[in-house]
Each structure stands twice: as structure tokens, then as C-alpha cells.
Biopython code that builds the backbone (N, CA, C, O; Angstrom):
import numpy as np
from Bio.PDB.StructureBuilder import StructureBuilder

atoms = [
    (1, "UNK", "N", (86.181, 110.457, 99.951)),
    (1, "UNK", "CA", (86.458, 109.050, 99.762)),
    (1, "UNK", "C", (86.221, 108.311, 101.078)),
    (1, "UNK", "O", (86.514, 108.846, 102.148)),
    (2, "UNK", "N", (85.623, 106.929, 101.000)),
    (2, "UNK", "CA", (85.833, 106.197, 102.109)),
    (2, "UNK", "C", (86.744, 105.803, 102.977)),
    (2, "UNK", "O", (87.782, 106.252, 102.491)),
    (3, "UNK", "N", (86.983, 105.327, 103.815)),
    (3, "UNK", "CA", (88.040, 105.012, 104.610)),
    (3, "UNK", "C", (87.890, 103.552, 104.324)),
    (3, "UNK", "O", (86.883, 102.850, 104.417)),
    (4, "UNK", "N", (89.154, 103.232, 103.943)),
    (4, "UNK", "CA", (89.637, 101.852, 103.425)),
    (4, "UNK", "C", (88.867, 101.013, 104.476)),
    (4, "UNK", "O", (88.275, 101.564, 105.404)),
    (5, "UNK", "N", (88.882, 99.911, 104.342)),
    (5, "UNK", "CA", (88.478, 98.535, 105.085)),
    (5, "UNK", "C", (89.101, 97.828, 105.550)),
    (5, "UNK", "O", (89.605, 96.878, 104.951)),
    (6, "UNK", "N", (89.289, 98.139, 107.051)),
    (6, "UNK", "CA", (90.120, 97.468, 107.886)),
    (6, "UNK", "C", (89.515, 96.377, 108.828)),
    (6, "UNK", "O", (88.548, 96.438, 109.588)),
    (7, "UNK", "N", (90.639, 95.058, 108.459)),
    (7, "UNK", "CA", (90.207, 93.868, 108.486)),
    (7, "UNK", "C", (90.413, 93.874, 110.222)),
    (7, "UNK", "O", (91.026, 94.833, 110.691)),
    (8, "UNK", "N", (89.998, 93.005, 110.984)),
    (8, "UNK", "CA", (89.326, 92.714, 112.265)),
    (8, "UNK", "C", (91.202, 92.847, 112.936)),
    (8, "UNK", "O", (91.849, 93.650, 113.608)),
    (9, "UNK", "N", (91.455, 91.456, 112.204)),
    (9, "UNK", "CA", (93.558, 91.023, 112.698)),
    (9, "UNK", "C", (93.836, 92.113, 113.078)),
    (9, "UNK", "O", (94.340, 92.240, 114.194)),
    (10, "UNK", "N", (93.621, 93.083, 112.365)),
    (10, "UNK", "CA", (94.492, 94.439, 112.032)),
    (10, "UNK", "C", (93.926, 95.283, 113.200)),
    (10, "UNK", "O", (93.883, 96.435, 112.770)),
    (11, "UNK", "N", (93.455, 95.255, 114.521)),
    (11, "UNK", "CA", (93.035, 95.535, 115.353)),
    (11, "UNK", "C", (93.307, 94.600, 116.751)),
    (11, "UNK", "O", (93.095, 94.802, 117.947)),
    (12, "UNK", "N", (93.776, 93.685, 116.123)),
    (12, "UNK", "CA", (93.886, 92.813, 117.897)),
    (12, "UNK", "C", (95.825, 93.310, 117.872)),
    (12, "UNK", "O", (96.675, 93.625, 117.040)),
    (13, "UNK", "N", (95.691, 93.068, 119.616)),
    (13, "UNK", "CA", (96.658, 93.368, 120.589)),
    (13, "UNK", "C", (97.778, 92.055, 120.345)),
    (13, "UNK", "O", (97.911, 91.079, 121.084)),
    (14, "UNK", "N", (98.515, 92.347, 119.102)),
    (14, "UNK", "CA", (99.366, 90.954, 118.851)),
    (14, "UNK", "C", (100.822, 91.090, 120.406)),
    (14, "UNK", "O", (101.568, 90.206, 120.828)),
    (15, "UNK", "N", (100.734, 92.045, 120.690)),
    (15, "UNK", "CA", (101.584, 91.671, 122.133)),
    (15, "UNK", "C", (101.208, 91.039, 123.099)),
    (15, "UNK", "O", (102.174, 90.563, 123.695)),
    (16, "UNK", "N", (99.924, 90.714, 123.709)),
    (16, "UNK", "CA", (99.044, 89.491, 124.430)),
    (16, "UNK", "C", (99.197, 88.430, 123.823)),
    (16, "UNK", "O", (99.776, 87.471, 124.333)),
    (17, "UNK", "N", (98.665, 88.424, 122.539)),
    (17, "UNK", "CA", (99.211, 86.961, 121.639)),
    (17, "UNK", "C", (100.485, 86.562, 121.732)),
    (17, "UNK", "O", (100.553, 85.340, 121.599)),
    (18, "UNK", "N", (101.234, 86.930, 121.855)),
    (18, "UNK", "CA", (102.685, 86.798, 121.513)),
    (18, "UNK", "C", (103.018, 86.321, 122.973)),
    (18, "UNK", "O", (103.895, 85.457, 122.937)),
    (19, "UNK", "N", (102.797, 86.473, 123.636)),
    (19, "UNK", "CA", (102.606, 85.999, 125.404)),
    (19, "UNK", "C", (102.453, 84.702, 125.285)),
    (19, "UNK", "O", (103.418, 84.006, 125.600)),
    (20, "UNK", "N", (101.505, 84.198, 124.916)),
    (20, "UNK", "CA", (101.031, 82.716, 124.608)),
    (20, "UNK", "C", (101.900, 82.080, 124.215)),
    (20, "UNK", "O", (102.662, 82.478, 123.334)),
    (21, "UNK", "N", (102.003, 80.643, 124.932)),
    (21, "UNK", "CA", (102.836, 80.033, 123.806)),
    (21, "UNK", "C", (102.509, 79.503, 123.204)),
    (21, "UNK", "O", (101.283, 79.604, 123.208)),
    (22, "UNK", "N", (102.996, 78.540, 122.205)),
    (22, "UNK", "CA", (102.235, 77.757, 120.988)),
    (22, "UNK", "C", (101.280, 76.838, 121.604)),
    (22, "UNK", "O", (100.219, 76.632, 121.015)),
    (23, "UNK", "N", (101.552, 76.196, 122.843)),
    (23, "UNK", "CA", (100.556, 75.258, 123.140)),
    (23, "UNK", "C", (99.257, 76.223, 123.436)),
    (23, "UNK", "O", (98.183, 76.350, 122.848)),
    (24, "UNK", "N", (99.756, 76.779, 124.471)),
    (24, "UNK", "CA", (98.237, 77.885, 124.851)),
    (24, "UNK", "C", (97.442, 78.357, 123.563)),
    (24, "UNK", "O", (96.218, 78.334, 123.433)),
    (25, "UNK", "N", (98.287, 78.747, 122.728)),
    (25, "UNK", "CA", (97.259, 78.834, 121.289)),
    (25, "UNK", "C", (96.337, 78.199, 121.054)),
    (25, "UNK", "O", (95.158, 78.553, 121.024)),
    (26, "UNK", "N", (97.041, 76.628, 120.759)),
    (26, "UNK", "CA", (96.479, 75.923, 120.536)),
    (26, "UNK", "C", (95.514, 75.011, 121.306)),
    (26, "UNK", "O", (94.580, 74.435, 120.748)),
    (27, "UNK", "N", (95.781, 74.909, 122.596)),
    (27, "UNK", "CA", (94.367, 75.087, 123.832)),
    (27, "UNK", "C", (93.451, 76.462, 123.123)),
    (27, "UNK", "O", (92.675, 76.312, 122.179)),
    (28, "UNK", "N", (93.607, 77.205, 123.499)),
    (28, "UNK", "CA", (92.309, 78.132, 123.086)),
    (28, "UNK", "C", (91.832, 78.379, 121.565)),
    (28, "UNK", "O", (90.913, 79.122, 121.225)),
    (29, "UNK", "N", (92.545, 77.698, 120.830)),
    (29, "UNK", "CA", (91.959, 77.542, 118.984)),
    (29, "UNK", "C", (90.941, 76.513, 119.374)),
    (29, "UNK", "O", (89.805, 76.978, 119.462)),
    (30, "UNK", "N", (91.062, 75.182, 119.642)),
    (30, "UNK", "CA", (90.753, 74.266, 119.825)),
    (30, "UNK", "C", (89.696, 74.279, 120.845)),
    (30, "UNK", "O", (88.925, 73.367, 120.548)),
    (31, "UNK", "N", (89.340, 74.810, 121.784)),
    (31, "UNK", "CA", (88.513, 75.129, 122.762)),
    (31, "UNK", "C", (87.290, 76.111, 122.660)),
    (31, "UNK", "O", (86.416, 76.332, 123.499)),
    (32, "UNK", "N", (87.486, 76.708, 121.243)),
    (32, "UNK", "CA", (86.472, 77.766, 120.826)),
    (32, "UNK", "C", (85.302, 76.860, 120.130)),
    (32, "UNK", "O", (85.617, 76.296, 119.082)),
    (33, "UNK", "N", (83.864, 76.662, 120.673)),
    (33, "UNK", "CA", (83.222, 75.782, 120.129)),
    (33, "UNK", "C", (82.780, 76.956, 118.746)),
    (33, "UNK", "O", (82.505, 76.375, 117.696)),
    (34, "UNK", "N", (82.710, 78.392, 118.709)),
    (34, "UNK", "CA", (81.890, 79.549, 117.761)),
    (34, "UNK", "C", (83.145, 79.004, 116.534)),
    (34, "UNK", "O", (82.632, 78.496, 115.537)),
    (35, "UNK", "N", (84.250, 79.049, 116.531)),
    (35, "UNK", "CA", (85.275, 78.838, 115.570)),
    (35, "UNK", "C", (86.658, 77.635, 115.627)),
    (35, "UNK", "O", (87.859, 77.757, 115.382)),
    (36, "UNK", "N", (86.008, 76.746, 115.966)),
    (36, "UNK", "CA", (87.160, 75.516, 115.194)),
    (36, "UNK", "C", (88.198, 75.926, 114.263)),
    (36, "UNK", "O", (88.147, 76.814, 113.412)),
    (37, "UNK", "N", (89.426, 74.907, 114.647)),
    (37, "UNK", "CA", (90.270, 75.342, 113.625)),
    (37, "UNK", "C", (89.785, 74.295, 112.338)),
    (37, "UNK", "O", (89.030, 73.326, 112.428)),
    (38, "UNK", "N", (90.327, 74.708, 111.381)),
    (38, "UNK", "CA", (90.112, 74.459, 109.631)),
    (38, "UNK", "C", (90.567, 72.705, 109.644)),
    (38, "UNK", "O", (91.769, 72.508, 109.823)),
    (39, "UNK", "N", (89.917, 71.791, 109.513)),
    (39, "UNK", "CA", (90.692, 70.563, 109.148)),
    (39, "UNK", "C", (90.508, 70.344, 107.340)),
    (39, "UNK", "O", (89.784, 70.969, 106.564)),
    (40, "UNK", "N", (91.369, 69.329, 107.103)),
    (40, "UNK", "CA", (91.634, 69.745, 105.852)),
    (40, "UNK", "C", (90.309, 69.253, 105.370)),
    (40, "UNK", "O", (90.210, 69.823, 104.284)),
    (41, "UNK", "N", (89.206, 68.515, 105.535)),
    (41, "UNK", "CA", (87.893, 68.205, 105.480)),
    (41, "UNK", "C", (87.112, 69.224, 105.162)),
    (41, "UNK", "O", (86.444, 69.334, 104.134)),
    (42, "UNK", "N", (87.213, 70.148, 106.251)),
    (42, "UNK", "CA", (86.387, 71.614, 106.248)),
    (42, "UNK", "C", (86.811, 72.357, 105.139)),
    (42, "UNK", "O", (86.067, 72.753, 104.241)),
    (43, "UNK", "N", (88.238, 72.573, 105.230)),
    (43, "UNK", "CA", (88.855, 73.571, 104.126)),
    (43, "UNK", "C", (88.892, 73.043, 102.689)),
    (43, "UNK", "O", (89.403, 73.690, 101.774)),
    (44, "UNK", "N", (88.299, 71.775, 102.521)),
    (44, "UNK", "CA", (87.952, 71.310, 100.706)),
    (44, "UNK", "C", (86.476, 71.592, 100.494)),
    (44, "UNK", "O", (85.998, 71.508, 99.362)),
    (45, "UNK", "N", (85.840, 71.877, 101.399)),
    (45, "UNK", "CA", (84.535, 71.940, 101.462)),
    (45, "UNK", "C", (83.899, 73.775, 101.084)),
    (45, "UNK", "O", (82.804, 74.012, 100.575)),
    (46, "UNK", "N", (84.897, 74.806, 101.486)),
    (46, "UNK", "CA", (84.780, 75.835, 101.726)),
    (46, "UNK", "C", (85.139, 76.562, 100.194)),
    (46, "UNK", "O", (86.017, 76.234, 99.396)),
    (47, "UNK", "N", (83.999, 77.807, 100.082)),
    (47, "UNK", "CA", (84.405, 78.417, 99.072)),
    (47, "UNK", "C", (85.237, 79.660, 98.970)),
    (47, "UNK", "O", (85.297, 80.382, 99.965)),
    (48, "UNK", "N", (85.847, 79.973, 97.945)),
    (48, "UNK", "CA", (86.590, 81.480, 98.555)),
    (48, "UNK", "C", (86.069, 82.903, 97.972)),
    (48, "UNK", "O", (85.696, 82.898, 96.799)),
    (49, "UNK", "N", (86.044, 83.449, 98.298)),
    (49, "UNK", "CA", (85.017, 84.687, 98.329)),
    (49, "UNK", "C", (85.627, 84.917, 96.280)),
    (49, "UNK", "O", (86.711, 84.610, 95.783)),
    (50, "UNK", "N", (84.392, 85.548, 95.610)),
    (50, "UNK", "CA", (85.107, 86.109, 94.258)),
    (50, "UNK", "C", (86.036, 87.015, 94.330)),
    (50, "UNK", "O", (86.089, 87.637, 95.391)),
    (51, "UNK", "N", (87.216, 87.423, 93.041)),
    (51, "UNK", "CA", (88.254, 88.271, 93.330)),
    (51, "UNK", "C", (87.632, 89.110, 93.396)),
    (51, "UNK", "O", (87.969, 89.777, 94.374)),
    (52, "UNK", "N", (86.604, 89.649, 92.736)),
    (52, "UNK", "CA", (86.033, 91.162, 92.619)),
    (52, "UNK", "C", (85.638, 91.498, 94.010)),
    (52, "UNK", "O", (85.893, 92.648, 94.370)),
    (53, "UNK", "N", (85.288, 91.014, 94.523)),
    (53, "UNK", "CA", (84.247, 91.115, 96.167)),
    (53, "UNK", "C", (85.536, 91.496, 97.253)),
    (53, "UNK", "O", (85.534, 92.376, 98.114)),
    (54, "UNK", "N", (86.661, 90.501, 96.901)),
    (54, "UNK", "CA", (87.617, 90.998, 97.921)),
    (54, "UNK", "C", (88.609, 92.484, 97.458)),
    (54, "UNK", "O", (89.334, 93.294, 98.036)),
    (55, "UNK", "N", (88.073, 92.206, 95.966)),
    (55, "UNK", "CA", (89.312, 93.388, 95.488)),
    (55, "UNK", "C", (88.836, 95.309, 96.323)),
    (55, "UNK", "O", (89.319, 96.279, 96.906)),
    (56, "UNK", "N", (87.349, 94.629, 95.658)),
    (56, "UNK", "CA", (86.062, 95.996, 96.174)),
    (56, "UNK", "C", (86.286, 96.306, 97.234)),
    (56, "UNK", "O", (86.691, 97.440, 97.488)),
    (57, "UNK", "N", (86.005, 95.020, 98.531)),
    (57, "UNK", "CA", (86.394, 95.153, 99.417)),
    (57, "UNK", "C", (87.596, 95.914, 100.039)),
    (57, "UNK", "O", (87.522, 96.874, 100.805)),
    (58, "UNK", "N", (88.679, 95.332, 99.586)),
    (58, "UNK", "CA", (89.968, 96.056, 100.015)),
    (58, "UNK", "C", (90.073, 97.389, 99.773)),
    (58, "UNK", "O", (90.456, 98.210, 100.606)),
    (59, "UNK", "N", (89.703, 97.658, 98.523)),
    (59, "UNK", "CA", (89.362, 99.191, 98.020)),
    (59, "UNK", "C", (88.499, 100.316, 98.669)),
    (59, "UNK", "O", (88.673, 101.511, 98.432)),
    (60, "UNK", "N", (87.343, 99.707, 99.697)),
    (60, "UNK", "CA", (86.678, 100.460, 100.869)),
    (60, "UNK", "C", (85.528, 100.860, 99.593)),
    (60, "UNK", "O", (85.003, 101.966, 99.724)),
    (61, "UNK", "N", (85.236, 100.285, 98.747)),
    (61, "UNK", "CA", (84.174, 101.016, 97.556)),
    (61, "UNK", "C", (82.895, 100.203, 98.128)),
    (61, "UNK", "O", (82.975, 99.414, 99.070)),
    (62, "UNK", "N", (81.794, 100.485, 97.480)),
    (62, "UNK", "CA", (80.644, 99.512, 97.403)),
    (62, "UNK", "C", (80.350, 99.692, 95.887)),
    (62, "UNK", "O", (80.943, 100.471, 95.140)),
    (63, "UNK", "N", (79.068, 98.622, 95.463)),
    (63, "UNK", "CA", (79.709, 97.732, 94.157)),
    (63, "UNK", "C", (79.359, 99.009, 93.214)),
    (63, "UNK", "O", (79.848, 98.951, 92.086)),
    (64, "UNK", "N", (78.592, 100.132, 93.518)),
    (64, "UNK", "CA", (78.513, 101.298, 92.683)),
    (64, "UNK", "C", (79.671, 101.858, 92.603)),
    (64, "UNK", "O", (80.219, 101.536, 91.549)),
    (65, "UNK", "N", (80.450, 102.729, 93.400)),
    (65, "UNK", "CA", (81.530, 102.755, 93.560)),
    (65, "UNK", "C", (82.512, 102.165, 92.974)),
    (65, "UNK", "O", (83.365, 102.912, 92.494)),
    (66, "UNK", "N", (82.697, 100.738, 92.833)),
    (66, "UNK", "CA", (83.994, 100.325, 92.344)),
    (66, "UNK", "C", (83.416, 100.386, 90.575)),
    (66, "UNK", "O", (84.139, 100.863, 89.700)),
    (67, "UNK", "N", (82.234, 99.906, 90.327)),
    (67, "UNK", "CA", (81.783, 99.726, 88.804)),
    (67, "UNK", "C", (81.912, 100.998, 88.057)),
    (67, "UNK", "O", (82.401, 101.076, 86.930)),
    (68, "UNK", "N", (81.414, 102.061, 88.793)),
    (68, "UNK", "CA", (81.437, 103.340, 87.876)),
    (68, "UNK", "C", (82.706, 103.841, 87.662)),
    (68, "UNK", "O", (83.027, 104.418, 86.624)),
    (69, "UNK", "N", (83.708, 103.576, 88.943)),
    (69, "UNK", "CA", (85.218, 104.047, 88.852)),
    (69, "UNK", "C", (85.758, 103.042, 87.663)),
    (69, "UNK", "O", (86.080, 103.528, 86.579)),
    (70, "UNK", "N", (85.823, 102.003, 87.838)),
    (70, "UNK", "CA", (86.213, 101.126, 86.779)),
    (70, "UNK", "C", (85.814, 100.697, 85.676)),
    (70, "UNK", "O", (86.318, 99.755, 85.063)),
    (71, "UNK", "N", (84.663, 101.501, 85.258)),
    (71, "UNK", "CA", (83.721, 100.879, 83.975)),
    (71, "UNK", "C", (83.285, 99.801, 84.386)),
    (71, "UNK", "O", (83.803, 99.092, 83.523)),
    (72, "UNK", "N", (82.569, 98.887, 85.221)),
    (72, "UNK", "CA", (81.864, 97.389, 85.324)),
    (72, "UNK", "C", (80.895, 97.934, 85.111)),
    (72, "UNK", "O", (80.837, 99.138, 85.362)),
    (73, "UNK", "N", (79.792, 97.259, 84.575)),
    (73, "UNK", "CA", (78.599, 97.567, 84.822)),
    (73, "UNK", "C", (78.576, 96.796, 85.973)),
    (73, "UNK", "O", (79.373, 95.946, 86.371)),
    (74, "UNK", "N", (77.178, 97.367, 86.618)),
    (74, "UNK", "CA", (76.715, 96.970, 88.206)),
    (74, "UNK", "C", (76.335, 95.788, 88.045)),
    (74, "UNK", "O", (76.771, 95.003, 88.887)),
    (75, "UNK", "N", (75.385, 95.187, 86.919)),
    (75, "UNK", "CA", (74.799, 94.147, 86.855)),
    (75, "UNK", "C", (75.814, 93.079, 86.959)),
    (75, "UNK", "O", (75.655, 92.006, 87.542)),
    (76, "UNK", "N", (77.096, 93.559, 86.207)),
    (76, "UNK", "CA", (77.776, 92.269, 86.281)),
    (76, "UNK", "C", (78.685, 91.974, 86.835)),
    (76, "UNK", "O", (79.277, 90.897, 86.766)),
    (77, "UNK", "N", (79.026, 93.222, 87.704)),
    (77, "UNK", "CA", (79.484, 93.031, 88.632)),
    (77, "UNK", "C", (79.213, 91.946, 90.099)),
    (77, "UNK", "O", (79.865, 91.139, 90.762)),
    (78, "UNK", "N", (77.769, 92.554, 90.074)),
    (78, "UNK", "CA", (76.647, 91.868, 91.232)),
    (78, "UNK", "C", (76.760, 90.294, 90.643)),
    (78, "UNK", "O", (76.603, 89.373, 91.445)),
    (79, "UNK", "N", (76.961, 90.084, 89.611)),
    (79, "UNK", "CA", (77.007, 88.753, 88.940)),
    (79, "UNK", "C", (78.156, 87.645, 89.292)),
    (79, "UNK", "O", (78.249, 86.529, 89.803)),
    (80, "UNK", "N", (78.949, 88.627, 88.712)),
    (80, "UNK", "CA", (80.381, 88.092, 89.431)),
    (80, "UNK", "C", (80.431, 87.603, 91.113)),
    (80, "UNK", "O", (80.832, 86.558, 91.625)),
    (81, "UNK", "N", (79.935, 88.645, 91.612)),
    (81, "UNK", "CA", (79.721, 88.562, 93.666)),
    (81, "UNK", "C", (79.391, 87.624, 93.900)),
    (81, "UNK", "O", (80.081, 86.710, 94.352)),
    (82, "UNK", "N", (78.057, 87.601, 93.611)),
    (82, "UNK", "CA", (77.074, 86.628, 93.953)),
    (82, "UNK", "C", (77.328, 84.882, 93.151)),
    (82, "UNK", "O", (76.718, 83.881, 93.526)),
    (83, "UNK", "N", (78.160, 84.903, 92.237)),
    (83, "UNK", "CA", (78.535, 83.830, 91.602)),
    (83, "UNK", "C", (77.531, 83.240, 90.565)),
    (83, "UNK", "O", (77.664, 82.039, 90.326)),
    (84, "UNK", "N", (76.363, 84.047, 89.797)),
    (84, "UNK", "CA", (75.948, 84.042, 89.125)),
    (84, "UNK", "C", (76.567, 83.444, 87.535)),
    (84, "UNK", "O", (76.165, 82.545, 86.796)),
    (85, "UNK", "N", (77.750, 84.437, 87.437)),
    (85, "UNK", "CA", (78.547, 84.345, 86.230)),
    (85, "UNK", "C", (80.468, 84.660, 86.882)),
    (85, "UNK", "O", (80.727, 85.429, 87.808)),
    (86, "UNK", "N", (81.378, 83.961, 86.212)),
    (86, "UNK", "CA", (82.375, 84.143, 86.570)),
    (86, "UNK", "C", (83.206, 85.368, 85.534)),
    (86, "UNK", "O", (82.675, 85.368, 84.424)),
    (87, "UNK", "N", (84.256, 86.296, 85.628)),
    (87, "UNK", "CA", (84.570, 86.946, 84.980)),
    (87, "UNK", "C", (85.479, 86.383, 83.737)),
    (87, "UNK", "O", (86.428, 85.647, 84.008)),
    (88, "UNK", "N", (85.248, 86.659, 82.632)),
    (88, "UNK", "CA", (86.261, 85.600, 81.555)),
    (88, "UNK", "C", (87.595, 85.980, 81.653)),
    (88, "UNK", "O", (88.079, 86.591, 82.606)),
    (89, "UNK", "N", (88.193, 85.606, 80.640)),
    (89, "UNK", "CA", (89.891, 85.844, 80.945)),
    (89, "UNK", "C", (90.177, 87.242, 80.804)),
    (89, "UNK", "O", (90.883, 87.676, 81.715)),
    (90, "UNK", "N", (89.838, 88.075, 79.931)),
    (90, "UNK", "CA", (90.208, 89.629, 79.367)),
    (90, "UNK", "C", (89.841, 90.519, 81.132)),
    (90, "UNK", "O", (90.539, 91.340, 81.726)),
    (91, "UNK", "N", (88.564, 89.945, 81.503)),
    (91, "UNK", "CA", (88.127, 90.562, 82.870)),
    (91, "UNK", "C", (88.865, 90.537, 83.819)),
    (91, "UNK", "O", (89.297, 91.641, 84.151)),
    (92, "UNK", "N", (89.306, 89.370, 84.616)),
    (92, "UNK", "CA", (90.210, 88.826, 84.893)),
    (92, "UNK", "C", (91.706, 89.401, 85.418)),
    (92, "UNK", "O", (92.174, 89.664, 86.526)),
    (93, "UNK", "N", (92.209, 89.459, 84.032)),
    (93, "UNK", "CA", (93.061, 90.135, 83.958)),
    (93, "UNK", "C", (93.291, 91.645, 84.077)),
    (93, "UNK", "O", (94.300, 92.234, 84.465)),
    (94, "UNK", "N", (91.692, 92.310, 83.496)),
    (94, "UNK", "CA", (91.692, 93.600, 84.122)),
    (94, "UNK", "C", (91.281, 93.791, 85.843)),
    (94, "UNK", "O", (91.327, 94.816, 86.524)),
    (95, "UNK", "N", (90.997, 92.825, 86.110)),
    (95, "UNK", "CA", (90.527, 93.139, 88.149)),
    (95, "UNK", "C", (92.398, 92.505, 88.261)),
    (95, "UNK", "O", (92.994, 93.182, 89.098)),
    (96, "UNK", "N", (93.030, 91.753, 87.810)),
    (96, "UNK", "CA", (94.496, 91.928, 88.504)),
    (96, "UNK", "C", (95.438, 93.323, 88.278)),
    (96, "UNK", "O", (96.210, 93.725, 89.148)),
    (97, "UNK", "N", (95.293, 93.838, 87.272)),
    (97, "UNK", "CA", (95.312, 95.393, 87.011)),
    (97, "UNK", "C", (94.792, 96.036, 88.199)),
    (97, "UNK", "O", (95.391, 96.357, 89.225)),
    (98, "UNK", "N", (93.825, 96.143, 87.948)),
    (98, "UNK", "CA", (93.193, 96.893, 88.776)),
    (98, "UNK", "C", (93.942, 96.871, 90.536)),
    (98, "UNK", "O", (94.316, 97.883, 91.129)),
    (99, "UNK", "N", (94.003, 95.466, 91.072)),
    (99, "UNK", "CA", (94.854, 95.255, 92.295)),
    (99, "UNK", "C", (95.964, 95.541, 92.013)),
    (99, "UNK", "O", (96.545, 96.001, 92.996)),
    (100, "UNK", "N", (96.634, 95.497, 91.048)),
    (100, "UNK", "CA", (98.119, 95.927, 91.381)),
    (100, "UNK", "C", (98.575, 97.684, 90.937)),
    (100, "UNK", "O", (99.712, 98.141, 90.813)),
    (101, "UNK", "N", (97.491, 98.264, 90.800)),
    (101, "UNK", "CA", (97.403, 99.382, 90.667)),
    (101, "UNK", "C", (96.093, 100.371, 90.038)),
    (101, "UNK", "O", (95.810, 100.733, 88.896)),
    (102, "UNK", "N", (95.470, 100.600, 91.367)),
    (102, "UNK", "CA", (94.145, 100.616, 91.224)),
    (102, "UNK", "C", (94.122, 102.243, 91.453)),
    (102, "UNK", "O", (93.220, 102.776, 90.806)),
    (103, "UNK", "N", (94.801, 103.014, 92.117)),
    (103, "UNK", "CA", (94.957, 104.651, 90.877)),
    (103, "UNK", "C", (95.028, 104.805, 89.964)),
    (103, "UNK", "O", (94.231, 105.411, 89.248)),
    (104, "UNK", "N", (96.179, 104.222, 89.631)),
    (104, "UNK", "CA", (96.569, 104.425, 88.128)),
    (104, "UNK", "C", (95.545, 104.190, 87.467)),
    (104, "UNK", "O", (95.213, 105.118, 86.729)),
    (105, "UNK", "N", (94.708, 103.011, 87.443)),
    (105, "UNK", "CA", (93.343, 102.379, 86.609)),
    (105, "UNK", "C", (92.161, 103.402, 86.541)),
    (105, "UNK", "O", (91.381, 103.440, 85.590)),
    (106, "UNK", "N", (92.081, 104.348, 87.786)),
    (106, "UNK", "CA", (91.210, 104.926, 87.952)),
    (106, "UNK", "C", (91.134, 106.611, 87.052)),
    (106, "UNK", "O", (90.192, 107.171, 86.493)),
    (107, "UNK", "N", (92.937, 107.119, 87.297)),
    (107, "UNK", "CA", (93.056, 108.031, 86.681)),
    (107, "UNK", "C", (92.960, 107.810, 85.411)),
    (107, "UNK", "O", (92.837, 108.854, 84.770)),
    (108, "UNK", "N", (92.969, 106.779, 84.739)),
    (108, "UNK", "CA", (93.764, 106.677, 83.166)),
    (108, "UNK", "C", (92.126, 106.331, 82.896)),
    (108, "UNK", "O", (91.882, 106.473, 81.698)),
    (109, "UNK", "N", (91.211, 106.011, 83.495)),
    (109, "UNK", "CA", (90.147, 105.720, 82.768)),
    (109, "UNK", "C", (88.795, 107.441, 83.116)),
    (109, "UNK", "O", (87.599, 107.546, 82.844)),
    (110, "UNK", "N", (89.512, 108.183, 83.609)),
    (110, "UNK", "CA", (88.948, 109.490, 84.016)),
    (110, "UNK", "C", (89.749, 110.167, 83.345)),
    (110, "UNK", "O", (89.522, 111.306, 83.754)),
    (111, "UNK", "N", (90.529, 110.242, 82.596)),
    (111, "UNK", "CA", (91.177, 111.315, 81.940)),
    (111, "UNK", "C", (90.310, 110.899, 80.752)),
    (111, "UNK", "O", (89.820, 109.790, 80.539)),
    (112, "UNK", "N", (90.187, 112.430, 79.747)),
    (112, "UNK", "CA", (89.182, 112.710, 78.941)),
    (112, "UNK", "C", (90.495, 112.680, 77.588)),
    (112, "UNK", "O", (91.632, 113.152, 77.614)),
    (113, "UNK", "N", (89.760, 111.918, 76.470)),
    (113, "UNK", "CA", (90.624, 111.370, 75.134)),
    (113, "UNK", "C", (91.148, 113.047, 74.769)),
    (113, "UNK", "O", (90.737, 114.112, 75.230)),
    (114, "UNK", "N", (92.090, 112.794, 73.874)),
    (114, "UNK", "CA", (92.588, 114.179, 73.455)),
    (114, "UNK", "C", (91.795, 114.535, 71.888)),
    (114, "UNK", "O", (91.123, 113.656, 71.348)),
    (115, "UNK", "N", (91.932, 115.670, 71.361)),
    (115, "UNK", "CA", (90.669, 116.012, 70.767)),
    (115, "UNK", "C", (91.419, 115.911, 69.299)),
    (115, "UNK", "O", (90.785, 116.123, 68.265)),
]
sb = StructureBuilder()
sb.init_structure("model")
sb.init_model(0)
sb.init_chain("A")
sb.init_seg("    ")
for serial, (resi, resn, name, xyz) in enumerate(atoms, 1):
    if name == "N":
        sb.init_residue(resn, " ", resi, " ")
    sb.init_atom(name, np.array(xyz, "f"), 0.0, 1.0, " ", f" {name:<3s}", serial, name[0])
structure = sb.get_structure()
């Protein structure tokens, strides 16, 4: 199995940060010309990634990976990503399944029917 996907945060030295005080933060948020902070202008403007893309993501899969474990087909999966097509409600509701217990989803759809 892959090694999960660990997000960038989850690597910085929050005891240096924590040094700072709120103003100094906010001097060096503000002073970064590569990343501005969010005004609410920017942040109505911005899209948010699909659930599937972050769910995959979090899961450390790639989109073969998460589709074959979960029954998606690839195509529509890639559909969903890319924002081609959005997932309907029944889907939906199975990718929140899936996040709130995404073993369980995996075993119960790999166990073989009884005869």
C-alpha cells in the first residue's frame, strides 16, 4: 500500500511559528508577494477542489487505485476530477461513506457473495 499523503502544514516547525506574534504573522503573510492572504474578493472567485480528488487524495490512492477499490469506473471518476460531470446524489453519498469509513467500504465490497 501507499503511504498516505501528507499535507505540506503537517511538516512545518509550528514551535518557530508559535514564536511569532500575531503581528509578525501578519507582517510576513502580507509581505509574501508568491502568496497573499485570501481577501474575500479572491476567495468568491476561487474554486474548491472536487470531493472525490480530495477524498483520493487523502486516501494516498491514484484514480486507478481508488476506482477499482471502490467500484468507480475510471472514466467517471476522471470526470468527476476534472469537472466534466458532477457526482449525483446516490454517488455522493457513497464518496461520504466512503470518507467516513473507507475500510470498511473496501472490505465489504471485496468480500465474495455467499453461495
Amino acid at each position: 500500500m501507499k503511504k498516505p499523503y501528507t499535507p505540506d502544514h503537517a511538516k512545518s516547525d509550528w514551535a518557530r511559528v508559535g514564536a511569532f506574534t500575531d503581528e509578525e504573522l501578519t507582517a510576513n503573510a502580507l509581505s509574501d508577494p508568491d502568496n497573499p492572504p485570501l481577501t474575500p474578493e479572491r476567495l468568491a472567485t476561487m474554486r474548491r477542489a472536487p470531493m472525490s480528488r480530495t477524498l483520493r487524495i487523502a486516501l494516498g490512492l491514484t484514480q486507478e487505485e481508488f476506482g477499482a477499490r471502490y467500484q468507480i469506473p475510471l472514466g467517471t471518476l476522471r470526470d468527476w476530477e476534472q469537472e466534466r460531470s458532477e457526482p449525483d446524489a446516490p454517488a455522493r453519498a457513497y464518496l461520504k461513506a466512503i470518507r467516513a469509513a473507507p475500510q470498511v467500504i473496501a472490505e465489504a465490497l471485496a468480500e465474495k457473495p455467499a453461495a
